[in-house]
C-alpha positions as CSV (number, residue, x, y, z in Angstrom):
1,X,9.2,-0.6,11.4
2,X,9.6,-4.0,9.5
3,X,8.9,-6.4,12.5
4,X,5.2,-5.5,12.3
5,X,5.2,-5.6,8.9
6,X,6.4,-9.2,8.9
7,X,3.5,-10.5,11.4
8,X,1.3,-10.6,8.5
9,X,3.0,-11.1,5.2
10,X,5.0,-13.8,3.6
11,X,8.4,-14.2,5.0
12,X,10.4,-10.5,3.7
13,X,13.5,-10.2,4.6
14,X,14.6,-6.9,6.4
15,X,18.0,-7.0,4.8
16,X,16.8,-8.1,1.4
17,X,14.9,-4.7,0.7
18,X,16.0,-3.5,-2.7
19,X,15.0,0.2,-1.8
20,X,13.4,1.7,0.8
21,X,11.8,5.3,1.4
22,X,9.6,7.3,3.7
23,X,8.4,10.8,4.0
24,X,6.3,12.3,7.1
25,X,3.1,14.1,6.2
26,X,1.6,17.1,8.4
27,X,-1.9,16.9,10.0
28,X,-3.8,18.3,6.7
29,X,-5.3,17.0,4.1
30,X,-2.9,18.3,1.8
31,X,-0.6,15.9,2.9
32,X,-3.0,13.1,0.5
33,X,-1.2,15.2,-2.6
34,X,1.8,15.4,-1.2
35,X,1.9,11.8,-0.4
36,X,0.9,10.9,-4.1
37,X,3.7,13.0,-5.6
38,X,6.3,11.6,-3.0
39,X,5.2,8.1,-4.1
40,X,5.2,9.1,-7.8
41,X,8.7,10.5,-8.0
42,X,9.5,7.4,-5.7
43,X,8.2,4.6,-8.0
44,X,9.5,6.7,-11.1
45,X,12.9,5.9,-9.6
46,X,12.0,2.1,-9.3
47,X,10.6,-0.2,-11.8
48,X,7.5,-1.1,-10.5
49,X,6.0,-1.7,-13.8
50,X,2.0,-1.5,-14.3
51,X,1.2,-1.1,-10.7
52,X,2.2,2.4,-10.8
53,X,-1.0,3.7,-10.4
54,X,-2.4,1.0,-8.4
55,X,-0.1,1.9,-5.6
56,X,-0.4,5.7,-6.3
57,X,-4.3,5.3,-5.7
58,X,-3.4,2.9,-2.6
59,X,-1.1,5.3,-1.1
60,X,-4.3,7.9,-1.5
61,X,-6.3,6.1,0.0
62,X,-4.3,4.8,3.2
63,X,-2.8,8.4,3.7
64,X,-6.7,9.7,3.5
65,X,-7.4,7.3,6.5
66,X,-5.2,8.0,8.5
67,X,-5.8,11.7,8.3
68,X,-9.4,11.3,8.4
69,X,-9.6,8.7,11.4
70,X,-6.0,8.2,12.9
71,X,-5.9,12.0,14.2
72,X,-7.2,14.0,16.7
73,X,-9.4,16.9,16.1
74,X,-6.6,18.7,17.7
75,X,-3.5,17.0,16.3
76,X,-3.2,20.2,13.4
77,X,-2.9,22.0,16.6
78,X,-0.3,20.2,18.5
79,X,2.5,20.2,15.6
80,X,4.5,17.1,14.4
81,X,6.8,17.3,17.8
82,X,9.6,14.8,17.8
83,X,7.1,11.8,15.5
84,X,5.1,13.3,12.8
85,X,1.6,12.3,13.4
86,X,1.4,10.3,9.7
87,X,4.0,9.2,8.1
88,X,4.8,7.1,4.6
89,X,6.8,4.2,3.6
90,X,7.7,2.9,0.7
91,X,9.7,-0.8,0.7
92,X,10.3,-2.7,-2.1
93,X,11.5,-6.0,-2.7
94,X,12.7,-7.8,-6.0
95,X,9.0,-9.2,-6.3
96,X,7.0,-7.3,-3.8
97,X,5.9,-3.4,-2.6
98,X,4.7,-2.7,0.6
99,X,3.3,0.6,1.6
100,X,3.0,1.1,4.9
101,X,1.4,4.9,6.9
102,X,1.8,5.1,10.3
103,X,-0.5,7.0,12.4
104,X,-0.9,7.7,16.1
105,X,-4.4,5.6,16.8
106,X,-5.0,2.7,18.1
107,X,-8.7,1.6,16.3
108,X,-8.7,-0.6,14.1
109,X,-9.2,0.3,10.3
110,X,-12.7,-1.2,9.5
111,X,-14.0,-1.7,5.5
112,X,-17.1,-0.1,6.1
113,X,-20.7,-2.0,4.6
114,X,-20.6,-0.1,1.6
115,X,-24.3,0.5,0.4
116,X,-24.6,3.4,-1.3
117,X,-21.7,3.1,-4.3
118,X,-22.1,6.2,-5.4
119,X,-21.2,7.4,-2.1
120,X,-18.4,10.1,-1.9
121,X,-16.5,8.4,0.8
122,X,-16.5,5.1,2.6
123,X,-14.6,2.9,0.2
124,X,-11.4,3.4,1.0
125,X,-10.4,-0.1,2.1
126,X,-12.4,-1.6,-0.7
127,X,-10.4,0.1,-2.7
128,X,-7.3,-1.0,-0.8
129,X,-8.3,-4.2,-0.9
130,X,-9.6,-4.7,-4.4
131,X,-6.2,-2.7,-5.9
132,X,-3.1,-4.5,-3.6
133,X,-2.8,-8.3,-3.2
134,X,-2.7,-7.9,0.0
135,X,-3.3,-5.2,2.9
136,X,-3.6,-5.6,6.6
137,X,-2.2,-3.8,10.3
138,X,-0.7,-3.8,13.2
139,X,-0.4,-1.7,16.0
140,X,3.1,-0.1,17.1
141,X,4.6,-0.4,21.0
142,X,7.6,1.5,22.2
143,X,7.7,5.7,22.0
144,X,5.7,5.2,18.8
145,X,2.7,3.8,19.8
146,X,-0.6,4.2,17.4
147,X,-0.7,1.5,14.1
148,X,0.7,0.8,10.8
149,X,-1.9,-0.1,7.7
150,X,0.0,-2.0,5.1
151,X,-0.6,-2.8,1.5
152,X,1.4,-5.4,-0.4
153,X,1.8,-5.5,-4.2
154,X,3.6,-8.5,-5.7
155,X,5.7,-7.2,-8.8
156,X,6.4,-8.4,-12.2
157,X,9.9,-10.0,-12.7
158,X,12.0,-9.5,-16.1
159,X,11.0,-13.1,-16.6
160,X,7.4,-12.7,-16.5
């Protein structure tokens, strides 16, 4: 899961991860909500300090994405099988966050030309990319297959 990751971030070392989670969402978009709370009671456990809510809305809107455009029409159908379709993580460092959903396709997430502001969809990335310092993705080989979208959050230390 990590050696994608680390294509396109600063150097993070796999065995320097602080704590680690994940959670596999269903093929609905109830999963966005279930996805929020999993990453609330998650970063309630660690101190991420005042980007709580920047990666709670981040998680939203990567989730989102990967329901709306990373499925299948039919993939609701089809069950989770042995992979879930989407699936959360949550990594964190001493000075960084990553959050990282996995989902089966292989297009690559666009920011789309966002004209219409008041629009009610279409922004997601511009969200992703105006809230994390960071955000990116790679696709997956192996039984996986599909992509990972990343976001990267650098935290506070005690000394700032």
């Amino acid at each position: 899961m990590l050696e994608p990751l680390r294509q396109g971030l600063p150097p993070l070392d796999p065995a320097a991860v602080s704590n680690a989670a994940s959670c596999a969402l269903p093929a609905r978009f109830e999963a966005v909500r279930e996805a929020r709370q999993f990453t609330r009671r998650t970063l309630g456990q660690w101190d991420v300090g005042d980007r709580f809510d920047d990666v709670c809305l981040v998680v939203s809107e990567l989730v989102t994405n990967a329901l709306r455009h990373g499925l299948s029409p039919d993939a609701a159908l089809c069950g989770a099988g042995e992979h879930p379709p989407v699936r959360l993580h949550l990594m964190r460092w001493t000075e960084r966050l990553v959050c990282a959903v996995r989902d089966p396709s292989h297009d690559n997430p666009l920011p789309r030309e966002a004209d219409d502001f008041s629009a009610e969809s279409g922004r997601g990335l511009f969200l992703v990319d105006s809230f994390a310092d960071g955000w990116g993705w790679h696709p997956l080989a192996g039984n996986l297959g599909g992509k990972v979208v990343w976001a990267l959050f650098r935290l506070r230390t005690a000394a700032e």
